[in-house]
C-alpha angles and dihedrals in degrees: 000000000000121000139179130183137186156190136205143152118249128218086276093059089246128126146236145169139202139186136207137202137179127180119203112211120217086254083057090248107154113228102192127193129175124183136183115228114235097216122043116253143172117267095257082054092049095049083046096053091048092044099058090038090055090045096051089039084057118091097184145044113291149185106228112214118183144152105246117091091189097060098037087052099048088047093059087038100242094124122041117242089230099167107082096221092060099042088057132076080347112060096008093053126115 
């Protein structure tokens, strides 16, 4: 699984964020999947949210790939989530 999520202001100085998710098969087929966020949120949120999605969409085991270091990091505790709203419901959560 690789995922990626952002956020970003529009023309009209509002925000929005998206997320989006592929799964590789062990064939190499690509299952890919995008989303808009409903609530505007900063870019860490975002690769959190996507992360989790991709993680409750998978039905197998699977190696997770993305291109925050920061999240991947604070996942396999390497770095500490030191800012409360991410810690919870994001890296704390089961």
């Amino acid at each position: 699984m690789y995922f990626d999520g952002a956020s970003r202001m529009n023309g009209r100085k509002e925000q929005s964020s998206g997320v989006g998710i592929f799964f590789i098969t062990p064939e190499g087929h690509l299952i890919p999947h995008s989303f808009a966020l409903l609530e505007p949120c900063s870019n860490n949120v975002a690769e959190y949210q996507v992360l989790i999605m991709g993680m409750e969409l998978a039905i197998r085991r699977l190696k997770v790939r993305g291109d925050s270091l920061l999240i991947v990091n604070q996942m396999n505790n390497v770095y500490e989530v030191t800012k409360p709203s991410l810690r919870s419901p994001y890296h704390q959560r089961e």
